[in-house]
Structures are given as structure tokens and as C-alpha cells.
C-alpha positions in Angstrom: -16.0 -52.5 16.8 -16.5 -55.7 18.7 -17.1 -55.3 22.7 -13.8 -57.0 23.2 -12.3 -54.9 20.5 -13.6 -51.7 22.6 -12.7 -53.4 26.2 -8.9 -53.4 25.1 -9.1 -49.7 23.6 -10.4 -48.4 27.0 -7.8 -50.8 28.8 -5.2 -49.0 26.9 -7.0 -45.5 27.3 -7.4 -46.1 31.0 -3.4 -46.8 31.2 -2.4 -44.3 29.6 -4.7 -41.2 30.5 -5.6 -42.1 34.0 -2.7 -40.7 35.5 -3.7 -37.4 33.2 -7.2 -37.7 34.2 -7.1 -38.2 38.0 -3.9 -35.2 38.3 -6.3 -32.6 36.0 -9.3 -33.6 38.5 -7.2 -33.8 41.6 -5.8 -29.8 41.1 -8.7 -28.7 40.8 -11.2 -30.3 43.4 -8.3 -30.7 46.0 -9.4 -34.5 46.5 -7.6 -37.2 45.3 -10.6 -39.7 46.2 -13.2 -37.5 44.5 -10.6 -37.1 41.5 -10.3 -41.1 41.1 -14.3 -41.9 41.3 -15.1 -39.0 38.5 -12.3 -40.1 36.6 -13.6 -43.9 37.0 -16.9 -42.5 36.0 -15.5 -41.4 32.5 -14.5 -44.5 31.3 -17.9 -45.8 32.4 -19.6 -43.5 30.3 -17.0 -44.7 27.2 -18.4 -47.9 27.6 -22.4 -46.6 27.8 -21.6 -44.4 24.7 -19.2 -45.5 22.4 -21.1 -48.3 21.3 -23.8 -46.8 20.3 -22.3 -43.2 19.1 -19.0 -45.2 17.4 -15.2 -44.0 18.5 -14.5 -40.1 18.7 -11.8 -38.9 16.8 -10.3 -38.1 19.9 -10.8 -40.6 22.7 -8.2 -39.2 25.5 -9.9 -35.5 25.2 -13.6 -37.4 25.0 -12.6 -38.6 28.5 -11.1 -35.3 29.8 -14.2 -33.2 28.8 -16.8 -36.0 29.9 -14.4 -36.2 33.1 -14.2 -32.1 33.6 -18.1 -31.7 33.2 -18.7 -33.8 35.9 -16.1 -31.9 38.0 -18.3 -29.2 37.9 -21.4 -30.6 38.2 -19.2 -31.8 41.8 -18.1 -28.4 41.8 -21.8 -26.9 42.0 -22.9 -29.8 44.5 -20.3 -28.9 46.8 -21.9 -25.1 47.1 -18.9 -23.4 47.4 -18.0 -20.0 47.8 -19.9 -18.5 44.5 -16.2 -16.4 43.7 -14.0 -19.5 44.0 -16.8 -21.9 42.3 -16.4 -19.8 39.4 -12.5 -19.5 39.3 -12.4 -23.1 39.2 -15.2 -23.9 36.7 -14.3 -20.8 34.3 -10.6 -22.7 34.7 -12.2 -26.2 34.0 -13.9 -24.8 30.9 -10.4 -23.1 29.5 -9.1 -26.5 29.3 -11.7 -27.4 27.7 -11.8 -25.1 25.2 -8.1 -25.5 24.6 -6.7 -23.0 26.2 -2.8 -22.9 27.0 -1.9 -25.3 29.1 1.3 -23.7 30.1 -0.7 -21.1 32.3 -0.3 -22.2 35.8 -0.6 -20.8 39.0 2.7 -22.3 40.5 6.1 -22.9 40.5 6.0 -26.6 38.9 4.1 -26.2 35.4 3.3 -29.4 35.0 -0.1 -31.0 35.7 1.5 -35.0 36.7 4.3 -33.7 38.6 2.5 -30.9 40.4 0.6 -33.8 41.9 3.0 -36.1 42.2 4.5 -33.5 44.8 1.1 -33.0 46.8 0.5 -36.8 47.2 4.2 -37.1 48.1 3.0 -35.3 51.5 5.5 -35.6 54.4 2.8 -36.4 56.7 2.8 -39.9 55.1 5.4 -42.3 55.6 7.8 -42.5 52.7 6.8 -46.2 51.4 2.9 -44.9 51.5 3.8 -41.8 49.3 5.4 -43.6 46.8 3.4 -46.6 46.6 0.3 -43.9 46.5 1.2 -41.9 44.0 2.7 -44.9 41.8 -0.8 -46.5 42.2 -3.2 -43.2 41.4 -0.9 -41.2 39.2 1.1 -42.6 37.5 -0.9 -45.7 36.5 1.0 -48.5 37.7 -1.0 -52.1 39.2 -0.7 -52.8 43.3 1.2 -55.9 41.5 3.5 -54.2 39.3 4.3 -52.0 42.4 4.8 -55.1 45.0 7.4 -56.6 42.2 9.4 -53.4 42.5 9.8 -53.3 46.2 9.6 -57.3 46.3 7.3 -57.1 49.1 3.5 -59.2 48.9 0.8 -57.6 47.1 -0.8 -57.0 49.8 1.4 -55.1 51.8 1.6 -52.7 48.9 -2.5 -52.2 48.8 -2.6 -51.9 52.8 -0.3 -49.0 52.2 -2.3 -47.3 49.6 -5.4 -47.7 51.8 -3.7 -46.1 54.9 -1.9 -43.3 53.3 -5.0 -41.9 51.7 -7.2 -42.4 55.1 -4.1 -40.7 56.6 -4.6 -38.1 54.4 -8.9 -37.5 54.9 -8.2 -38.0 58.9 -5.5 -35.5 59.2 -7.5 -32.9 57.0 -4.2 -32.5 55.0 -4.8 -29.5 52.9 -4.1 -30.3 48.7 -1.6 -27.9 48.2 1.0 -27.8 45.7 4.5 -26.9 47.5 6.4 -23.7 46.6 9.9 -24.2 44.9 11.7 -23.7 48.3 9.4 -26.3 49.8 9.9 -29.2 47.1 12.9 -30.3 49.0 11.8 -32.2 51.6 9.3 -34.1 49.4 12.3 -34.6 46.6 13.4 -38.6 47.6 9.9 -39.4 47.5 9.3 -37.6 44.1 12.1 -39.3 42.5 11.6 -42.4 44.1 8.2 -42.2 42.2 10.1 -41.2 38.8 12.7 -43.9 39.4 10.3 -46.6 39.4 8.2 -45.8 36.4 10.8 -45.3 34.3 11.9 -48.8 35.7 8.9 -50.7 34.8 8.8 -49.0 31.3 12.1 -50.6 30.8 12.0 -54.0 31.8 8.2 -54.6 32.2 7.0 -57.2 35.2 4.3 -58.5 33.3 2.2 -58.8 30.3 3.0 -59.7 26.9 5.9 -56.9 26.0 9.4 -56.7 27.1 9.1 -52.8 27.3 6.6 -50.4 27.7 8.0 -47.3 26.5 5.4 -44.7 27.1 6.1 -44.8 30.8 10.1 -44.3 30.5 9.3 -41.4 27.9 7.1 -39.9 31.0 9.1 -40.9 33.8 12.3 -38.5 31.3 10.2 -36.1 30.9 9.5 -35.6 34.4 13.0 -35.7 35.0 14.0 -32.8 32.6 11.3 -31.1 34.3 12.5 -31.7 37.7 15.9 -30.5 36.5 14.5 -27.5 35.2 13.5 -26.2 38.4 16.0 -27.1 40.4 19.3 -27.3 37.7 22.0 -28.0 40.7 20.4 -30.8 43.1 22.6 -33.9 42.3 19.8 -36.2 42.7 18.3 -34.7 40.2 20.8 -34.7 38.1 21.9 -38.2 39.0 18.5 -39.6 38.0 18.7 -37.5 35.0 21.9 -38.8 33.7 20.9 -42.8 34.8 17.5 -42.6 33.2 18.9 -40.7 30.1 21.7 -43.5 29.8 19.2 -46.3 30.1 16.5 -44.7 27.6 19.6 -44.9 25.2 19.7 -48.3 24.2 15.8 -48.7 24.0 15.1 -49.7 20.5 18.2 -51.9 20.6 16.8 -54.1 23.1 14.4 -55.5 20.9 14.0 -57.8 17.5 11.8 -57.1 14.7 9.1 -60.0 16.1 9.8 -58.1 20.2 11.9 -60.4 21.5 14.4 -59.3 24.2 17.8 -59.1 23.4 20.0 -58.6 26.1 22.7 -56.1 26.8 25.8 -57.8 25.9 24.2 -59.1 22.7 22.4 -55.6 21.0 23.9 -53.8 17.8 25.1 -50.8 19.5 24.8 -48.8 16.4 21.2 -48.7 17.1 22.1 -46.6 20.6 21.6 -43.0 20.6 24.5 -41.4 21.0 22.8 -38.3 21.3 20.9 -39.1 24.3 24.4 -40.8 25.6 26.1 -37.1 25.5 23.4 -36.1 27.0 23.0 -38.4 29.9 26.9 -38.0 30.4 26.6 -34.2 30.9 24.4 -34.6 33.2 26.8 -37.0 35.0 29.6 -34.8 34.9 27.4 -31.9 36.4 26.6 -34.1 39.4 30.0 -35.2 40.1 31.1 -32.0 40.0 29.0 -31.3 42.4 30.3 -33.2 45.0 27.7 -36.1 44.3 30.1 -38.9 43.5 28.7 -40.5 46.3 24.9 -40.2 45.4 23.1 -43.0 44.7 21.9 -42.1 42.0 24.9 -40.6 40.4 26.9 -44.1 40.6 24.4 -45.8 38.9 24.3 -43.7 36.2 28.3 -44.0 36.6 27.3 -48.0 35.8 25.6 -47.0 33.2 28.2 -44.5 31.4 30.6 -47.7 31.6 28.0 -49.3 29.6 27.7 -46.6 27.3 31.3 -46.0 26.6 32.0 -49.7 25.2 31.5 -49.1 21.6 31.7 -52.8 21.6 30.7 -55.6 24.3 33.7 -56.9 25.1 35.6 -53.4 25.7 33.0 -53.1 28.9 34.9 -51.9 32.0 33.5 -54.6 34.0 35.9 -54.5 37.1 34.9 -50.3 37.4 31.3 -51.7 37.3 32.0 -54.1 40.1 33.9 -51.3 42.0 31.1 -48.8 41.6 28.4 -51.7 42.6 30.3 -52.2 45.8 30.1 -48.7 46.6 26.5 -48.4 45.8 25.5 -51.4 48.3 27.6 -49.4 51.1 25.5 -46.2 50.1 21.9 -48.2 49.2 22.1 -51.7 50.7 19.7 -53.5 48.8 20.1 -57.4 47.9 18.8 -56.5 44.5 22.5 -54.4 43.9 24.1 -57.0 45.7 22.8 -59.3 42.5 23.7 -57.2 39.8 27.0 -56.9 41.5 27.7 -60.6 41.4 27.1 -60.1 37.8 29.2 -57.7 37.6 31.9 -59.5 39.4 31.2 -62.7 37.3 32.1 -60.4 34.4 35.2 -59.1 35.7 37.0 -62.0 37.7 35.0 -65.2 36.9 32.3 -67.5 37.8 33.5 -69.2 40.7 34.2 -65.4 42.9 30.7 -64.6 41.7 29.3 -67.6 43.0 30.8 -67.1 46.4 28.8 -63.8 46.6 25.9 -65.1 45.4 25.6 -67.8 48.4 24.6 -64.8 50.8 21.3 -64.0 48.4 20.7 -67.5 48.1 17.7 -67.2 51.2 17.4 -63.7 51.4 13.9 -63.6 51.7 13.3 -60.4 49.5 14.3 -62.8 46.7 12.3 -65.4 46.9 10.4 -65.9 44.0 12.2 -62.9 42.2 13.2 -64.2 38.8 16.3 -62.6 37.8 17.8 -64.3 40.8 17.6 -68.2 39.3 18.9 -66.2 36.0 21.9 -65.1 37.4 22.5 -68.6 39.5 22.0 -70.6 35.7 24.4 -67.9 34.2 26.7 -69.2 36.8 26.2 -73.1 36.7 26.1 -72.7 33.2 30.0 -71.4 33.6 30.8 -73.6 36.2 30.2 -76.6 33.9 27.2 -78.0 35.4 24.6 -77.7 32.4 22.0 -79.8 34.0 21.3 -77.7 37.5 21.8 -74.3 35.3 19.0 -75.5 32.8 16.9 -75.9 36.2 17.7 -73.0 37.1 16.4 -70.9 34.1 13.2 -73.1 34.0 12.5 -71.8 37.8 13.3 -68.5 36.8 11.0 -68.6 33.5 8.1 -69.9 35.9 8.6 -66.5 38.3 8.5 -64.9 35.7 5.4 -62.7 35.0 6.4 -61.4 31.7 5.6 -63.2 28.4 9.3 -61.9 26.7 11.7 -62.5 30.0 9.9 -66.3 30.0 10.6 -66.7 26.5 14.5 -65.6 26.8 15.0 -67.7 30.1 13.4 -70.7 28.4 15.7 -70.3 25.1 18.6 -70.1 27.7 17.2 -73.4 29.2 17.1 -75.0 25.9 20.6 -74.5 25.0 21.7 -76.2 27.7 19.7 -79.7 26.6 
């Protein structure tokens, strides 16, 4: 294998088993910086080794066991108490060995979301909790996370930096929360879950549309979370959105991976399975007295989605209502934008384009893509073919993903 042929298997590797890697290390050392450098040093040693040794069968559980030894070598360096040094290490070696996983010593069960709890720590503000975990555990870029809170890179790595010097000044002990104590760390948890399974679906950059490893993680979380605590209606709002979503996944791609948007996908190709599923978890949550949650209406969005065997039967003006509700209960100018889709669906361009002048210098959307997108969409109704082709040009240049440019610029074309 050639080196660059190796340096894009331990890209992918490092993706995809970081999150693994660093929340294995993390439970077990109680550190989340000592967890990132061994788990760093891993892949290092990939890159000494592989090229001279060749691939191992099993590259994710190479890392894990090259990652756990030097856990305890730390372990051993640290001196600690002789009976608790050899809890940990004698624990260590189980999982090395193979031993069942399922075996824990709490109420969560599950090695990611365990420590997606501890580093959700209430002594850190709620943006630094997020943005820390999203960054350590669950493998997303200081970029990707800026494009989801549409705030400047930098911001995003400032509050990574503080929240885990926070953490080492304040002494915070790495504790996993009983089940009666996961409540007040819940927003931030699903917050977290939210926006992985968000970038999964529509990814901000790189050369696919989707990456759908992380919404299959972010779900599983989710079923998890719902699990352990079966009648929170966040929870089950989340649930029910994310399982909604996750339905239409292979429909929102061609054979070559081009996107293909909503209103245009075979909707044979959903699975009406996961659509049942996601709407009884809906109904649960309403039930509930969540109606109002935020979550809960937009999987409510979604369920009108889901419902329309076909396009055009789309209950656009209960979308529009439920959007409108959603920016009283989350103002955000991001649902203010899909609701002037929504309304552009419902009652017309030229309504649509009234709302859209208020988002028109909002400055969390400048230089946010899908906000030119929607503008051409309108133009394009509105008859005037020349500023709408502008308009999905501009948004094709924001863009950061090879597959959104490609759609926005076929848009563009049309309109030559």
C-alpha cells in the first residue's frame, strides 16, 4: 500500500474510531486530555508500523489494544493506589481480551454516551459542553462545528480550549452521572446527538452529500437515551425527528452520489418501517403533553413529510404553521428560512419573499449557503432568471460541500 494509500485509511480510521478510542481511554484514566494524547499516540504508531508489518486484519482493534497498553503503561506511571491500579488495568486487559462489553459499572451501558454525559458537565457553559464533546467525542472538525452554530471558527476552538481548562482548574471530578442525575445534563446531551446526526445527513464539507455512519450513531444513541429514560419528551422528540429523517436516507442519493432533493426522491425507496417507527415515537411525545417541544414539532415537520406518499400531497400550509410555532419556541433565523420555504410552498413566492427580506442581513447568515438557495428558488418563481442564476452561483461558492455545489450549480445552469 502506497503512503498515500495508508494516509487516507488512518484518515478514515481516525474518524471513525477516535470518538471510540478517546471515550474507552477517557473512562478509565478519568482525563479527557490524557485520553486524547494516548489515543493520538496510536495512530502514530499505525503509521511507524503498518508499513513495515502490512495492514492487520483488524485495524480499529490494532488501535484499541496499541491505545489500552499505553493506558497502562500511564496507569503504572501515575503510581496509584496498588488495589485500584489493578481494577483498572485487569479491566483494560478484559477488553482486550474480548470480554463482554455489556458489563458496566453504571446506569448508561454505553461507552460514547457515558462520556458524552461527563463532558456535558454543568460546570461548563452550555455552548462549551457541546462544542467539546462534538469536537473530542464524537469526531466532528472545529469547522464542521462552527457551520452548525454559524458562528467563526474560531470562536468554536476558543470554546473547546476554555471548557477543558475549565475543567483541569476547577478539579472537576470524571464521574459518570447516576440515572436521577442525567437530567440536568439532558439539553446538552441531545444537543450533542442533534448535531451529529445533522452533519451525517446533509454534510458541510468534503466530497459526499451524506455521511451516514454518523446519523446511524447519533440513532443509536438516541434509542439508547430512550431506553433509560422511555417518558422524557425530548427524548422522545429527538427520537421520532431523527428516526423520520434517517428514513429517506438512501433515497436522497443517485447511483453516481448525486443529491436529490426532497421533493424530487422515489419515495418507494423510504422505509416505511423506520416511518412507523419514528411516528410512535411522535405520538408518545404528544401524548405527553410535548406538543410544544422543540423537538417534537420538528419531527411533527417531518411526519408531514412522511405522510405524502407522493410530493405534491405534502401538507405544506401545516408545515408552515408548525414552523411558525417552532420560531416562537426556538428563535433561530435558520427556522425562520426553512419556514419561508415552507410558506413559499404553501401560499406562493411573492408571501415568501416578504419574509425572507428580514434574513436578508441577519448576520448569522452571512456566508451560509442554503440562504442564496432559497433567495434563487424565489427569483427563479418570481420570473427574474438572471438575479436567481446569481444567486445559486453565490450559494455554490459558500458552499463547502462538493455535492450541494454541484446541485446549486445545475440549478444555475437551468436558468441560462
Amino acid at each position: 500500500m502506497s503512503d498515500p494509500q495508508l494516509q487516507r485509511l488512518l484518515d478514515t480510521l481516525w474518524r471513525m474510531e477516535s470518538p471510540r478510542l478517546v471515550a474507552r481511554l477517557a473512562r478509565v484514566l478519568g482525563d479527557l486530555d490524557s485520553a486524547e494524547e494516548l489515543a493520538q499516540d496510536a495512530l502514530v504508531a499505525a503509521l511507524e508500523h503498518w508499513p513495515k508489518q502490512g495492514i492487520p486484519d483488524n485495524p480499529a482493534a490494532w488501535l484499541m489494544a496499541t491505545a489500552q497498553r499505553r493506558a497502562i503503561d500511564r496507569l503504572r506511571q501515575r503510581r496509584l493506589h496498588a488495589q485500584r491500579q489493578t481494577q483498572i488495568i485487569d479491566e483494560l486487559q478484559d477488553y482486550s481480551m474480548g470480554a463482554d462489553q455489556s458489563d458496566h459499572l453504571d446506569d448508561i451501558g454505553d461507552d460514547l454516551l457515558r462520556l458524552v454525559f461527563v463532558a456535558c458537565h454543568p460546570e461548563l457553559p452550555a455552548d462549551a459542553r457541546v462544542a467539546l464533546t462534538l469536537r473530542l467525542l464524537c469526531g466532528l472538525s472545529t469547522t464542521e462545528i462552527a457551520r452548525a452554530y454559524l458562528v467563526p471558527e474560531p470562536t468554536i476552538a476558543q470554546r473547546i480550549v476554555r471548557a477543558k481548562r475549565l475543567l483541569a482548574e476547577r478539579k472537576v471530578a470524571f464521574e459518570v452521572p447516576r440515572l436521577q442525575e442525567l437530567s440536568a445534563r439532558l439539553q446538552s446531551v441531545l444537543d450533542v446527538v442533534y448535531l451529529v446526526f445533522n452533519e451525517g445527513y446533509a454534510a458541510s464539507s468534503g466530497e459526499d452529500w451524506m455521511r451516514p455512519a454518523l446519523c446511524e450513531e447519533a440513532l443509536r444513541l438516541c434509542r439508547v437515551l430512550a431506553g433509560l429514560m422511555p417518558n422524557t419528551v425530548p427524548v422522545l422528540g429527538l427520537l421520532a425527528l431523527m428516526e423520520l429523517q434517517a428514513s429517506r436516507l438512501r433515497a436522497r442519493t443517485a447511483a453516481d452520489g448525486s443529491a436529490v432533493l426532497l421533493l424530487e426522491q422515489d419515495r418507494s425507496r423510504w422505509d416505511w418501517l423506520q416511518i412507523a417507527r419514528g411516528q410512535a415515537a411522535l405520538d408518545q411525545a404528544t401524548k405527553l403533553g410535548g406538543a410544544d417541544d422543540a423537538y417534537v414539532l420538528q419531527a411533527g415537520i417531518a411526519a408531514c413529510h412522511a405522510r405524502a406518499r407522493l410530493a405534491e400531497q405534502t401538507d405544506w400550509q401545516t408545515i408552515a404553521v408548525l414552523y411558525a410555532r417552532l420560531a416562537e419556541v426556538m428563535p433561530s433565523p435558520v427556522v425562520e428560512l426553512n419556514r419561508v420555504v415552507a410558506v413559499a410552498q404553501a401560499q406562493g413566492a411573492l408571501p415568501a419573499w416578504s419574509l425572507l427580506q428580514a434574513l436578508i442581513d441577519d448576520p448569522q447568515l452571512q456566508g451560509y449557503a442554503p440562504l442564496q438557495a432559497v433567495r434563487g428558488d424565489l427569483l427563479a418563481r418570481l420570473g427574474r432568471a438572471d438575479e436567481a442564476r446569481q444567486a445559486f452561483e453565490q450559494a455554490a461558492a459558500l458552499s463547502s460541500n462538493a455535492r450541494e455545489r454541484e446541485a446549486l450549480l445545475g440549478r444555475a445552469a437551468t436558468l441560462q
